[in-house]
C-alpha positions as a Python dict, from the first residue, in 0.01 Angstrom:
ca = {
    (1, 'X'): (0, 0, 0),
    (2, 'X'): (-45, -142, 342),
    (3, 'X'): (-403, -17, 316),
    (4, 'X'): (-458, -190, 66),
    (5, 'X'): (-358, -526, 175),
    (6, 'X'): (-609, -538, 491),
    (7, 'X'): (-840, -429, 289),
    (8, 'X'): (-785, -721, 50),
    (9, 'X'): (-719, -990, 345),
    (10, 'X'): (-1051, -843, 521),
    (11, 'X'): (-1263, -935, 168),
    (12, 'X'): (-1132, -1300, 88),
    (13, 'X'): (-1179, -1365, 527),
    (14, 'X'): (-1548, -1215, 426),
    (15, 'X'): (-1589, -1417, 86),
    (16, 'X'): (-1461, -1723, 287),
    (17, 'X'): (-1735, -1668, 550),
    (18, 'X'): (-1983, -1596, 341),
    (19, 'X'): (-1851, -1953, 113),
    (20, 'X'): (-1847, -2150, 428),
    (21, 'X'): (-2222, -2007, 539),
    (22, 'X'): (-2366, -2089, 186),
    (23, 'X'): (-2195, -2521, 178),
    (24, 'X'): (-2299, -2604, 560),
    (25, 'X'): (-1999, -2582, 701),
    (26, 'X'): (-2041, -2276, 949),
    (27, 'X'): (-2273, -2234, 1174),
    (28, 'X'): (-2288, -1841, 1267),
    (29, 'X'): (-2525, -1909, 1567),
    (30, 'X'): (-2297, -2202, 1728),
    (31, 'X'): (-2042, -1862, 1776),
    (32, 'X'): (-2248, -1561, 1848),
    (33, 'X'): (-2587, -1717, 1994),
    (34, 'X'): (-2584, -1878, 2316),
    (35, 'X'): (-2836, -2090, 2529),
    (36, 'X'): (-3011, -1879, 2831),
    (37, 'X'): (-2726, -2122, 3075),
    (38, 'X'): (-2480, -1987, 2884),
    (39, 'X'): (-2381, -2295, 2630),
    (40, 'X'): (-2355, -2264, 2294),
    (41, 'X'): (-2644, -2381, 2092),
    (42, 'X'): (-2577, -2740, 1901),
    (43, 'X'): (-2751, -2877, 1601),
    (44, 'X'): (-3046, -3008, 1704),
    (45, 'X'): (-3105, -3373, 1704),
    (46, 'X'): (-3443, -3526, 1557),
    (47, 'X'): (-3689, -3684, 1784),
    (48, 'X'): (-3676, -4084, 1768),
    (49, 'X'): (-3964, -4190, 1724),
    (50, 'X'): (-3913, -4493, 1550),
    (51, 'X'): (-3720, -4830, 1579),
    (52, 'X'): (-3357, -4798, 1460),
    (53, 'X'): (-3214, -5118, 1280),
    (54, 'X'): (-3084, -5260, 1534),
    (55, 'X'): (-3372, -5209, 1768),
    (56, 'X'): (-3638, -5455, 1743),
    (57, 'X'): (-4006, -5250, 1679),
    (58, 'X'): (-4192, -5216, 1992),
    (59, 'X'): (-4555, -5358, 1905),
    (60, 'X'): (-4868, -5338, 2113),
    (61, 'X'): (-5113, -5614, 2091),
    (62, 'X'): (-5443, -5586, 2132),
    (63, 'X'): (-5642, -5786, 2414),
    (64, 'X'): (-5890, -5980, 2206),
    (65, 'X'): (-6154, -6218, 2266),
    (66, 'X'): (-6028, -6600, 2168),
    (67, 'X'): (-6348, -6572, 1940),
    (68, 'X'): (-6157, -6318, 1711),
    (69, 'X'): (-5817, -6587, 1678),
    (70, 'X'): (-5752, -6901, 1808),
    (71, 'X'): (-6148, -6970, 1956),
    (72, 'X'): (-6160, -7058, 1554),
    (73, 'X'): (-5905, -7333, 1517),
    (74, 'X'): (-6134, -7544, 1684),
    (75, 'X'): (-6280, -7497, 1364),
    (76, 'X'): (-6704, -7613, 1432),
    (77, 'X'): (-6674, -7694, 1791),
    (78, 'X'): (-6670, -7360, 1920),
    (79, 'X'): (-6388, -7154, 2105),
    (80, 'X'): (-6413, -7244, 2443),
    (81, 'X'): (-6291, -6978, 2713),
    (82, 'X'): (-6324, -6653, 2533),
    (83, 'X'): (-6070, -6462, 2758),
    (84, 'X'): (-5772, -6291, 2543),
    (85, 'X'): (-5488, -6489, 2481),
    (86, 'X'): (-5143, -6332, 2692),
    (87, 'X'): (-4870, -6626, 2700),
    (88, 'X'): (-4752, -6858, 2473),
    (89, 'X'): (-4827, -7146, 2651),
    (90, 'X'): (-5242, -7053, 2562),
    (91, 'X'): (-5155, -7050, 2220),
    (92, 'X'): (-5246, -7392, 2049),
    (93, 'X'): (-5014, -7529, 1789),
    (94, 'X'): (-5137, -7514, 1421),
    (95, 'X'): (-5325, -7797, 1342),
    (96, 'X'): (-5152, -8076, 1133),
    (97, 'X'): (-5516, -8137, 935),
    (98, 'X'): (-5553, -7771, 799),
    (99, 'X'): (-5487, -7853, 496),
    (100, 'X'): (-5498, -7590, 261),
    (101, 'X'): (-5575, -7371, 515),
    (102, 'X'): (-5237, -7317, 605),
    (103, 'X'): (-5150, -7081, 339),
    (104, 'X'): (-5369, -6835, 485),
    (105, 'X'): (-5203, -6874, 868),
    (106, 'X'): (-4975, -6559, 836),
    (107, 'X'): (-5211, -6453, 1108),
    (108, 'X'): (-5115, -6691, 1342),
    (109, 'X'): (-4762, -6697, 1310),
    (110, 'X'): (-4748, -6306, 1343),
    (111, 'X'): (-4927, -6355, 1659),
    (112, 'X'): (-4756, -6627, 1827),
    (113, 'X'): (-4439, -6420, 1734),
    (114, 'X'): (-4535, -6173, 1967),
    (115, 'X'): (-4708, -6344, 2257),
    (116, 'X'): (-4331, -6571, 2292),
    (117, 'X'): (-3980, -6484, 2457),
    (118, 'X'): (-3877, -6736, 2251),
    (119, 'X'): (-3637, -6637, 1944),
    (120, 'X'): (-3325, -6461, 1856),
    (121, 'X'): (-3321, -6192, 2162),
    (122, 'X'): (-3195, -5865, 2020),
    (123, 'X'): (-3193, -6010, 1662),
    (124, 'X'): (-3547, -6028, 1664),
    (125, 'X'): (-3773, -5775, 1433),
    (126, 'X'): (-4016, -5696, 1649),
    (127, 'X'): (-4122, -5730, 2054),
    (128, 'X'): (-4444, -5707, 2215),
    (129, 'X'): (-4477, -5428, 2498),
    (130, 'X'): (-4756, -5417, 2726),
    (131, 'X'): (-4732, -5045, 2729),
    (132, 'X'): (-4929, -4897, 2491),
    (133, 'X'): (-4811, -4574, 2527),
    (134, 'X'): (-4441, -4679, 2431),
    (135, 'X'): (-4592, -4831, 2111),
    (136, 'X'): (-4493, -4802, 1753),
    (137, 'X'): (-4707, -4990, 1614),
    (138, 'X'): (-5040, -5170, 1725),
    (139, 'X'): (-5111, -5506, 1585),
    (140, 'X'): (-5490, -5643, 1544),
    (141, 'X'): (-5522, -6015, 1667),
    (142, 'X'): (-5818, -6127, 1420),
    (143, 'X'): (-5781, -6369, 1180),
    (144, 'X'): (-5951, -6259, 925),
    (145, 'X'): (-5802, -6576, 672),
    (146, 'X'): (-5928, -6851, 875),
    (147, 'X'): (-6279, -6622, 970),
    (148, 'X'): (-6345, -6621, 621),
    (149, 'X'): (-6253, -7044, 573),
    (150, 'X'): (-6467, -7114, 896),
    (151, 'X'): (-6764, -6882, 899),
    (152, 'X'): (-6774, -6764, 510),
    (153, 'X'): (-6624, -7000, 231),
    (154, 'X'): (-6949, -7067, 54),
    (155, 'X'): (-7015, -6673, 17),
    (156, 'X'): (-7400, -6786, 58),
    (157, 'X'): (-7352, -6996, 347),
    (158, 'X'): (-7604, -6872, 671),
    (159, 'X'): (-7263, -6874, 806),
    (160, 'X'): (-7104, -6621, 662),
    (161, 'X'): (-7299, -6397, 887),
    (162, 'X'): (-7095, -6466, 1197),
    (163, 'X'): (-6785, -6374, 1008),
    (164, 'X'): (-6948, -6039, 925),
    (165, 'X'): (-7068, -6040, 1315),
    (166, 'X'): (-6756, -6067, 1381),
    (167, 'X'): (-6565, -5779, 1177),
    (168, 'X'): (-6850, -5537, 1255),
    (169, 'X'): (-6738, -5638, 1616),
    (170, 'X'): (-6399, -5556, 1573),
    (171, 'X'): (-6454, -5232, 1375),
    (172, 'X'): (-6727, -5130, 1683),
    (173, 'X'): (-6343, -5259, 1955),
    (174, 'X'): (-6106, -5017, 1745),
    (175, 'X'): (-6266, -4719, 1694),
    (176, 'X'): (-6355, -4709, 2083),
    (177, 'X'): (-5925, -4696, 2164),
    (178, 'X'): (-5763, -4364, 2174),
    (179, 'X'): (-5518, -4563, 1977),
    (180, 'X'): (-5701, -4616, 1692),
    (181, 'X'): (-5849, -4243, 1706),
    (182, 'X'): (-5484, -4103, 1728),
    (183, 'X'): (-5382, -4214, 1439),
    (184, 'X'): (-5682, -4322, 1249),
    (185, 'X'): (-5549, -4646, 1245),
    (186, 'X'): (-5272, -4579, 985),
    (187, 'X'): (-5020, -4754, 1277),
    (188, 'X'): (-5185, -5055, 1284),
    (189, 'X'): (-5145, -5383, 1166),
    (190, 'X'): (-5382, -5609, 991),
    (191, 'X'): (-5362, -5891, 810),
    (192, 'X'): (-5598, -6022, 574),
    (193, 'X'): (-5397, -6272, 366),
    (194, 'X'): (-5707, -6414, 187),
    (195, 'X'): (-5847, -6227, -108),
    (196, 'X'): (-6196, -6254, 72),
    (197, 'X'): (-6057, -6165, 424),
    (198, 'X'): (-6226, -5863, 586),
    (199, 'X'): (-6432, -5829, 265),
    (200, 'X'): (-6747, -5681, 481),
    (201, 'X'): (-6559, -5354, 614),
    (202, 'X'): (-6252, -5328, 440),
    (203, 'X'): (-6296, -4986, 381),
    (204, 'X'): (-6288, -4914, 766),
    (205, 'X'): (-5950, -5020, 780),
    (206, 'X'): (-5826, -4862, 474),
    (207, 'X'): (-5586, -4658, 629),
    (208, 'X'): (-5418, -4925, 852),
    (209, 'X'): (-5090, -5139, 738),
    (210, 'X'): (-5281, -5433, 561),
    (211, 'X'): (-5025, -5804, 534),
    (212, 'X'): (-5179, -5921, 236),
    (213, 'X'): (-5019, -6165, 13),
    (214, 'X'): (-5148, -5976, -322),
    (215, 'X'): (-5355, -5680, -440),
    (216, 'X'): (-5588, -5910, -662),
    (217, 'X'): (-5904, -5802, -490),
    (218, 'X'): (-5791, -5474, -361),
    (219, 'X'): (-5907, -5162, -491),
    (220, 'X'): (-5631, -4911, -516),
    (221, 'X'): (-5799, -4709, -247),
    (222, 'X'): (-5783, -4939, 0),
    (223, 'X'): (-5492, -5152, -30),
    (224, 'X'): (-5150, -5026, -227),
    (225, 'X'): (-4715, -5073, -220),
    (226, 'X'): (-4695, -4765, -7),
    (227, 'X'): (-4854, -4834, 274),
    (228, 'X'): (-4915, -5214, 277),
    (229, 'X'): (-4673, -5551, 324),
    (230, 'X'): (-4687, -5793, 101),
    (231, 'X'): (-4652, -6174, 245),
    (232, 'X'): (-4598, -6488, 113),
    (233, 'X'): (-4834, -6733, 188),
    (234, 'X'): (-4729, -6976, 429),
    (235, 'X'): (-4610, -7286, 172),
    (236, 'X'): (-4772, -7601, 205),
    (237, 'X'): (-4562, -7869, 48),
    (238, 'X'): (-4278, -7985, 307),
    (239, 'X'): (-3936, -7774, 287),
    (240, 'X'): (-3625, -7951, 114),
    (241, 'X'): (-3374, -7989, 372),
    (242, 'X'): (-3147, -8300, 217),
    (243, 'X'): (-3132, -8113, -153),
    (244, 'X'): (-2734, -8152, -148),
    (245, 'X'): (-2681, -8396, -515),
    (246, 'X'): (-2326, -8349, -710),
    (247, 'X'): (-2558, -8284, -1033),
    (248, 'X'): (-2885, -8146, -950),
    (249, 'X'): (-2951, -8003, -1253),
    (250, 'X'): (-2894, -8381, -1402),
    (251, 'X'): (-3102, -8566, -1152),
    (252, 'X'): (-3425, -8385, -1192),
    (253, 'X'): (-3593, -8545, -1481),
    (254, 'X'): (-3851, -8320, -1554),
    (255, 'X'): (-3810, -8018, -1742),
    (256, 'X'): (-4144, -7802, -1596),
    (257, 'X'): (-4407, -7933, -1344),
    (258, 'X'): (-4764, -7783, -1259),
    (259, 'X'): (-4999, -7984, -1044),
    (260, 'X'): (-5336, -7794, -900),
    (261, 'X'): (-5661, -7676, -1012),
    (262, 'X'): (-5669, -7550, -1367),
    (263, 'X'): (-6033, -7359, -1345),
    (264, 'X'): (-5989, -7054, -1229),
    (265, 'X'): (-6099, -6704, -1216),
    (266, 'X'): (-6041, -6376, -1404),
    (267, 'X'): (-5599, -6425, -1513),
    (268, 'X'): (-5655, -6732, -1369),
    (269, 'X'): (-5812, -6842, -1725),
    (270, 'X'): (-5439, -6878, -1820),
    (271, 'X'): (-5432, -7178, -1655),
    (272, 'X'): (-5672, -7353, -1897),
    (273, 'X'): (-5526, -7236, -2176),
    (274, 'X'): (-5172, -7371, -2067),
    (275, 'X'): (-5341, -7743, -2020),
    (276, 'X'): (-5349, -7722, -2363),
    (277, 'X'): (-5061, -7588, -2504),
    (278, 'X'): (-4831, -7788, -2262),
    (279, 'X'): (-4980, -8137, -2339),
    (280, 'X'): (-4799, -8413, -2496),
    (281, 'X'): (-4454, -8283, -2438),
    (282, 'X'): (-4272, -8593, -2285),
    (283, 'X'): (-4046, -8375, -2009),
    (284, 'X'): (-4350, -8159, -1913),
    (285, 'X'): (-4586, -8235, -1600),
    (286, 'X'): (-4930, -8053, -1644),
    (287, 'X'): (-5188, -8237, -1394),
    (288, 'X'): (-5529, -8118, -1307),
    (289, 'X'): (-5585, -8192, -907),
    (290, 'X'): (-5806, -8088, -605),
    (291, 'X'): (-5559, -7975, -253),
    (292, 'X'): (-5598, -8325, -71),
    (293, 'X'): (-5350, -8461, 162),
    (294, 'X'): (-5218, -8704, -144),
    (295, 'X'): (-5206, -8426, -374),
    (296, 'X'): (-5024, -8221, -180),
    (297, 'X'): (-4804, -8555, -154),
    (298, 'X'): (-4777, -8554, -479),
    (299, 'X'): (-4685, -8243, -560),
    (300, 'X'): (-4384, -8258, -299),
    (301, 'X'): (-4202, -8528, -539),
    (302, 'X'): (-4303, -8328, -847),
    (303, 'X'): (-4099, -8056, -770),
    (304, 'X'): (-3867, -8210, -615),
    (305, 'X'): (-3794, -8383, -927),
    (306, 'X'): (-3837, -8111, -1166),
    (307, 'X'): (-3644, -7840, -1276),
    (308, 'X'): (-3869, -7566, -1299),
    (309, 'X'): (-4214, -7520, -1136),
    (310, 'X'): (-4453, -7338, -1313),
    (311, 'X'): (-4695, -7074, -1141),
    (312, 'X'): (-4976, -6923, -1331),
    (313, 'X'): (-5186, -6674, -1186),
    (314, 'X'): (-5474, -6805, -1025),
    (315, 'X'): (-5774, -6644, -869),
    (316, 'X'): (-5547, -6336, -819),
    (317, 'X'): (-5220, -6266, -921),
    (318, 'X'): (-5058, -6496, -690),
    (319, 'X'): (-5100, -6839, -520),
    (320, 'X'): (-4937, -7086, -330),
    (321, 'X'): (-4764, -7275, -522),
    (322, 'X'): (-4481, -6989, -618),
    (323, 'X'): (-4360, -7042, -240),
    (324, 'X'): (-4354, -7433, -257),
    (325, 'X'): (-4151, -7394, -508),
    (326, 'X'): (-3914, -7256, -341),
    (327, 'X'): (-3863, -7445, -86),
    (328, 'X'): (-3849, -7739, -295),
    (329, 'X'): (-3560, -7524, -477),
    (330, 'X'): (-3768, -7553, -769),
    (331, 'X'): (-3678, -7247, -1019),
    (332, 'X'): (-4006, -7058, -1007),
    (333, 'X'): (-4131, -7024, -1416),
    (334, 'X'): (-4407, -6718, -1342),
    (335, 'X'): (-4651, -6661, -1542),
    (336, 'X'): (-4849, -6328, -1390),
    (337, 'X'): (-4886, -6004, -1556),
    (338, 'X'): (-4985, -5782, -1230),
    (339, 'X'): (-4780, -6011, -970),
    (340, 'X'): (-4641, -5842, -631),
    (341, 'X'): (-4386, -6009, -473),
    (342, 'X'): (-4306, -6041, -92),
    (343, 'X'): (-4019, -5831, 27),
    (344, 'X'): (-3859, -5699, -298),
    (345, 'X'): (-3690, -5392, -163),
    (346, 'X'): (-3479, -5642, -25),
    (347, 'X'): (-3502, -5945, -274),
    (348, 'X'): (-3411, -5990, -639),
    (349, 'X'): (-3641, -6251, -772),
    (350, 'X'): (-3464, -6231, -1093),
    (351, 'X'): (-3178, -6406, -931),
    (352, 'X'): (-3394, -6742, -893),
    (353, 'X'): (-3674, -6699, -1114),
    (354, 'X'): (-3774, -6697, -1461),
    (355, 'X'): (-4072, -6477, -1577),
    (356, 'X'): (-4308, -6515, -1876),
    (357, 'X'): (-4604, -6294, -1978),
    (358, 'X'): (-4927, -6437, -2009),
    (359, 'X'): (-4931, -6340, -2403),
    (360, 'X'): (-4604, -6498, -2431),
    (361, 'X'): (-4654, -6792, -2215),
    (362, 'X'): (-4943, -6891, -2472),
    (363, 'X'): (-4775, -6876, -2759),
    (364, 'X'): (-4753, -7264, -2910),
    (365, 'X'): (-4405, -7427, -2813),
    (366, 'X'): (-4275, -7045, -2705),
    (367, 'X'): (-4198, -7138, -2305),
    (368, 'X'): (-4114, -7526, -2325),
    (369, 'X'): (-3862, -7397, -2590),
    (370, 'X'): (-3715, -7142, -2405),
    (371, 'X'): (-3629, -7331, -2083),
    (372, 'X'): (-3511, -7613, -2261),
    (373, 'X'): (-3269, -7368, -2427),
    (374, 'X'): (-3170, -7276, -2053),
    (375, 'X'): (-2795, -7270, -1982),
    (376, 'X'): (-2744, -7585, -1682),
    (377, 'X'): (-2483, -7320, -1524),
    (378, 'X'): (-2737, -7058, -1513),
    (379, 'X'): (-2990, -7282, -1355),
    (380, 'X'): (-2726, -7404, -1066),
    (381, 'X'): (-2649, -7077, -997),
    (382, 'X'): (-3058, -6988, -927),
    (383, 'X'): (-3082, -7335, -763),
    (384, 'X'): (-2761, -7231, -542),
    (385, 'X'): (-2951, -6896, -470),
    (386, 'X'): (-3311, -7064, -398),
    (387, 'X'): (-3136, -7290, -102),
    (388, 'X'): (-2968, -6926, 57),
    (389, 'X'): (-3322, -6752, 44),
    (390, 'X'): (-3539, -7042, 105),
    (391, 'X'): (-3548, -6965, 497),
    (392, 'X'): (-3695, -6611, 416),
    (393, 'X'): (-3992, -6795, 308),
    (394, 'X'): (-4025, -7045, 658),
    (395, 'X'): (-4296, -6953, 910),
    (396, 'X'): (-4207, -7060, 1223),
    (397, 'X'): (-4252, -7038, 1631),
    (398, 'X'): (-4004, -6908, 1768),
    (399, 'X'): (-3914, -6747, 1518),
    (400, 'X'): (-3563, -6730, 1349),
    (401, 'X'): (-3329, -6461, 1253),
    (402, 'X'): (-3459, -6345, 914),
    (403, 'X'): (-3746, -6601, 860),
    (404, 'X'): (-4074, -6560, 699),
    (405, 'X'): (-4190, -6403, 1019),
    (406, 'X'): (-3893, -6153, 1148),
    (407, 'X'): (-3899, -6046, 703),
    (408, 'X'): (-4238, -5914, 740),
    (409, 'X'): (-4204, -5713, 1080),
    (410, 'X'): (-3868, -5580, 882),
    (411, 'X'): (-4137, -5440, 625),
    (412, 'X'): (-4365, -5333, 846),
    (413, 'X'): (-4089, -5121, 947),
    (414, 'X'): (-4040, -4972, 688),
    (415, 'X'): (-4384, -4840, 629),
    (416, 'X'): (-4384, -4685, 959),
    (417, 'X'): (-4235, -4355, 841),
    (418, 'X'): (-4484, -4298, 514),
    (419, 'X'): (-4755, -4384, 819),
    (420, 'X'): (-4638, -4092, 1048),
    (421, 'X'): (-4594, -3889, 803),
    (422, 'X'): (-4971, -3914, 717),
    (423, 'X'): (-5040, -3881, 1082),
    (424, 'X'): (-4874, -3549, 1110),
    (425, 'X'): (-4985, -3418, 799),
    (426, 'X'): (-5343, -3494, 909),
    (427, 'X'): (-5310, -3306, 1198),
    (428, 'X'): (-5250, -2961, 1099),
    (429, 'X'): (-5411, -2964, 682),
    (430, 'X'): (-5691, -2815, 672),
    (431, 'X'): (-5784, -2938, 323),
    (432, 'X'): (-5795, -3301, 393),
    (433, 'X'): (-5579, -3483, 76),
    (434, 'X'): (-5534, -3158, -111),
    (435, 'X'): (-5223, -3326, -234),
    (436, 'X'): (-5435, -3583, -424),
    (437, 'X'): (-5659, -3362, -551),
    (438, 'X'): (-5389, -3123, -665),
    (439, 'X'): (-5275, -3451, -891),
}
């Protein structure tokens, strides 16, 4: 009898072993293997190799020429000293008369960012170190936007040729740094906000992290959500700052607003059509208009005043004018089948916008209808929710705590992983992209 009973204690102490062995919860080698000093082995701890949270992301900046950045926004009267920019002091403020090119400045911002002490110390998203080896990500000083405004606008133009001087330049700089080499680029940073940035050699950099502000002109195999952070454009209409009325909802007259050019390409088309179907309605503001200083004017009042701003797709999926809107806390009425939107993994866009296919966005009386139907407690809520994110959406030096700026270092962050991940893959396959292929 007693026999039996150690017998039966001795099975459920092995089933309990063997139970605790199979969850996770035991560790054999912790008790019975020990390190050569004598201490028991511990669960090993992963390497960090990238920023935590609450760590801003150490990024390396590249020492180049003032012809690749700032030399051009002297626009046609040359760049001057051509030694690399290192301080913020060197850096020249944006220029009030850009115009329209300020949409296209991410560039700038993201560089003056770096090159500062200025900001939220430890809250900021990223810090530039002069170490290269202590880099975790490498960011690429060109500016491709304002390269392709200055040297290559007319597509035709003899000068276009100096902004394809220049990116054969700066693909001839990279692939000379062990950098570069190490990773193939895939830990770099480039952005190309314009659809025609970079468009000589883009598929030199295919592999890097690309800030664009949409994938309108990007063939999957160079530009995708995976690997790539989408921006906003840099808005051009002047922020709302006194929007604080008892009744907005009551004191902006106009039920939709649109002001800008209305021929455009490919979607774009949309834009036509909607000229048409949206005239003669007494609370609707459809104007046709070039991106002059009084138009832009213009446009500040108009959605100021309006209760819903209207974005069609333009040339590519996305323009402008979505990010004016909201800073003019403006409820956004899109109107983009293929649209990407800046930091989504973080934002809900339904909570302040509205969204209308193109097919049903042409349909006669179909969208005026709907938004007049629109609940005024539903709109205050999205116009209450458009002044808490409108600072996401403000490019700045120095930069603030969760601006347009710190955002997009945030998602550059968060493509770092997928990036090493490719890294380390690459260095051991010895079928390059078998995984694709296998799909």
């Amino acid at each position: 009898m007693y026999g039996k009973a150690v017998v039966s204690l001795a099975f459920i102490i092995l089933l309990l072993i063997t139970f605790s062995l199979f969850i996770g919860t035991v560790d054999i080698r912790s008790y019975f293997f020990a390190s050569p000093d004598g201490a028991h082995n511990l669960p090993c701890t992963p390497t960090h190799t990238q920023s935590s949270p609450s760590f801003p992301l150490r990024v390396y900046m590249y020492d180049l020429p003032r012809r690749f950045n700032i030399g051009m926004m002297q626009w046609k009267k040359g760049g001057g000293d051509d030694t690399p920019v290192s301080t913020a002091e060197e850096l020249p403020r944006w220029p009030v008369n850009a115009g329209v090119r300020k949409q296209h400045s991410v560039e700038y911002w993201l560089m003056a960012s770096l090159l500062g002490s200025g900001g939220e110390g430890a809250e900021r998203e990223a810090v530039r170190v002069l170490d290269p080896e202590i880099a975790e990500a490498y960011f690429v000083p060109f500016f491709s936007s304002l390269s392709f405004n200055i040297h290559g606008r007319n597509m035709t133009d003899p000068e276009t040729e100096k902004d394809r001087q220049l990116q054969v330049d700066l693909i001839d700089f990279l692939q000379k740094s062990k950098y570069w080499q190490r990773s193939g680029g895939r830990d770099h940073v480039i952005p190309m906000t314009h659809p025609n940035a970079f468009r000589f050699l883009r598929q030199l950099v295919n592999a890097s992290i690309l800030i664009v502000a949409d994938f309108g002109r990007y063939p999957k195999s160079l530009s995708t959500l995976s690997k790539d952070v989408v921006s906003p454009y840099v808005h051009i209409v002047d922020s709302f700052k006194d929007d604080d009325l008892l009744d907005p909802f009551e004191s902006r007259k106009t039920l939709l607003f649109f002001r800008g050019n209305t021929v455009r390409k490919d979607k774009g088309k949309v834009r036509a059509k909607l000229e048409k179907i949206l005239a003669g309605y007494d609370d609707v503001r459809y104007e046709r208009s070039s991106p002059t200083a009084e138009a832009i004017q213009a446009s500040t009042q108009g959605m100021r005043s309006s209760k819903f701003c209207l974005h069609p797709a333009g040339d590519t999926p996305s323009s402008c004018r979505l990010f004016d809107a909201i800073v003019s806390h403006c409820v956004p009425v899109i109107v983009s089948d293929l649209i990407e939107l800046p930091y989504e993994d973080e934002i809900d866009y339904s909570q302040f916008s509205i969204f209308f296919s193109i097919n049903e966005a042409i349909q006669p009386d179909y969208l005026v209808n709907q938004l007049r139907k629109f609940p005024k407690d539903r709109w205050i809520k999205m116009w209450k929710q458009l002044k808490k994110i409108s600072h996401h959406f403000e490019f700045q030096y120095p930069p603030l705590k969760e601006d347009a700026v710190n955002m997009l270092w945030r998602q550059v962050k968060h493509k770092l992983p997928g990036a090493q991940l490719a890294v380390h893959r690459n260095h051991r396959l010895k079928v390059p992209d078998w995984w694709k292929r296998r799909r």
